[in-house]
N, C-alpha and C positions, 0 to 999 in steps of 0.2 A: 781497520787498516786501510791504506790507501791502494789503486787499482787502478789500473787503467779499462775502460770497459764498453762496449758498445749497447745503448738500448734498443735499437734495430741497427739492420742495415743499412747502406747507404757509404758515401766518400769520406772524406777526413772529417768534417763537421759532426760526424757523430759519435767523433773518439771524446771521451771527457775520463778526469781523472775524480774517482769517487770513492765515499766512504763504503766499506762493505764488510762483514761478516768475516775474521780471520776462521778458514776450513779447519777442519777438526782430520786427524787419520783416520783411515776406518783399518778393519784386519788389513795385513799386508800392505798400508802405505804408510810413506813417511810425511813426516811436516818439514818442509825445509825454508828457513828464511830467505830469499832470495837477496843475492849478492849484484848480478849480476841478468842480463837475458837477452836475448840475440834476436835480430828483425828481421824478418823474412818476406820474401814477396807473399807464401800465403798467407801470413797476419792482413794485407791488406785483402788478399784476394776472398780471405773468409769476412771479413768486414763489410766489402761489397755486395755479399750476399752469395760466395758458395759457402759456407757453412750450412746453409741453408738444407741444400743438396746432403749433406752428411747428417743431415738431422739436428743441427742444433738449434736451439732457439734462444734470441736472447733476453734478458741481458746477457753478456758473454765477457770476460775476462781472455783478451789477446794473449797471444804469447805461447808458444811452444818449446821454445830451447831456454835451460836458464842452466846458472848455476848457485849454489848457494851452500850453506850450512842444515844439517840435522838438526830441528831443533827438537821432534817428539818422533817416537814412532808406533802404528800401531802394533795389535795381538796380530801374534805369529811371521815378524819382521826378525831375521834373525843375521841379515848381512850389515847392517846400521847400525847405529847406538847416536845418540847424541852428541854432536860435537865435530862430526863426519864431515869432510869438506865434500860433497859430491855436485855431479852437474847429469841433466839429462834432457830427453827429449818427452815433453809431455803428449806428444799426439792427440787424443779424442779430452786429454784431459788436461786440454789446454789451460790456462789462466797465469802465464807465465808471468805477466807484466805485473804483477802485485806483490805486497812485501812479504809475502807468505802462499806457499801453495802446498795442497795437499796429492799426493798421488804414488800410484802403486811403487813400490822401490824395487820391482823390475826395471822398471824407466830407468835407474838412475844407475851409475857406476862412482867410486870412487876418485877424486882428481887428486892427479898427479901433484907435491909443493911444487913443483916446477914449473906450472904455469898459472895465471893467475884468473882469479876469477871470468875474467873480461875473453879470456879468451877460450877458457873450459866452455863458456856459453855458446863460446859458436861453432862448436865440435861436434855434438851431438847428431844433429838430422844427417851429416855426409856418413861419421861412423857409422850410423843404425843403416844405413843401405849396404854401407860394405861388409858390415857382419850378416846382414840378412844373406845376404851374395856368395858369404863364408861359407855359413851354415847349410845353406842350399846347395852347394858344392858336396861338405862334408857329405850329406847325405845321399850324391849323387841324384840331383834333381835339379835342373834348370830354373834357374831363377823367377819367384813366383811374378815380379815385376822389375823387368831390364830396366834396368837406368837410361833416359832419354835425355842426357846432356851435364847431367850432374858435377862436379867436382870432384875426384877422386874416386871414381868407382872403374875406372881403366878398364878391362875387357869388353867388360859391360855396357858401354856406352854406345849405343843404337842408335846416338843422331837425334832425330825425329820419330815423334810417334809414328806407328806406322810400321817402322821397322823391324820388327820383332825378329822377321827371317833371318835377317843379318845376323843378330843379336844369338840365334839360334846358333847358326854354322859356327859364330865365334865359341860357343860354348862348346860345341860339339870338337872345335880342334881343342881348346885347352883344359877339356874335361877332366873329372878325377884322372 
């Protein structure tokens, strides 16, 4: 399958598009043909070499947010089946830029017929902060990392790093 992938670090010169190994599921991921995948400042900012910092090493396969089809899924996936139009956010398991990516189908949710591929892909990384932000609520816990500028995470929004206190007090008035 084709890829987009980095052999080391370094600026644009070291993006190339390459033949590579279509991933296999393992227990609890799915196989999803990618339709669709959203560009992000960290795709460049891990390219340049913070991936580095998070441990990866490469070659590396860009790409974090995608959307696409089910096409396989592994033992013990029980929310998929093949055929599933979903879209997610790959985080550590990155490789979104390729015609196929395998990864846990926590990542992923179901998409909406009502939007289309193109724009399922660039849904993911703002939802996954707001549901972390949910979640962290529901339980009555301050959010484990305040949003420092983001798109849609509203209370949350502390500005600049740094901020946290602010970010606090806001929490603290609009609490469970």
């Amino acid at each position: 399958m084709k890829a987009v992938r980095i052999e080391r670090y370094g600026n644009e010169e070291v993006v190339e598009i390459a033949d590579v190994d279509r991933p296999k599921p393992g227990a609890g991921q799915v196989l999803v043909k990618v339709k669709a995948a959203a560009v992000n400042p960290v795709d460049w900012k891990i390219r340049e070499g913070l991936g580095e910092m998070f441990g990866l090493k490469p070659p590396l396969i860009l790409g974090c947010e995608v959307a696409g089809t089910v096409k396989t899924v592994g033992d013990n996936v029980e929310d998929f089946s093949p055929g599933h139009d979903v879209y997610g956010y790959l985080g550590a398991y990155s490789g979104g830029y390729a015609e196929y990516v395998a990864a846990p189908a926590s990542e992923f949710v179901r998409k909406p017929k009502q939007i289309n591929f193109d724009a399922a892909a660039a849904v993911p990384g703002r939802v996954n902060g707001v549901a972390r932000n949910f979640r962290s609520r529901q339980a009555n816990e301050r959010p484990a990392h305040p949003d420092h500028g983001s798109v849609g995470r509203g209370r949350f929004d502390g500005g600049a790093v740094g901020e946290r206190d602010r970010c606090s007090r806001d929490w603290d008035r609009v609490g469970p």
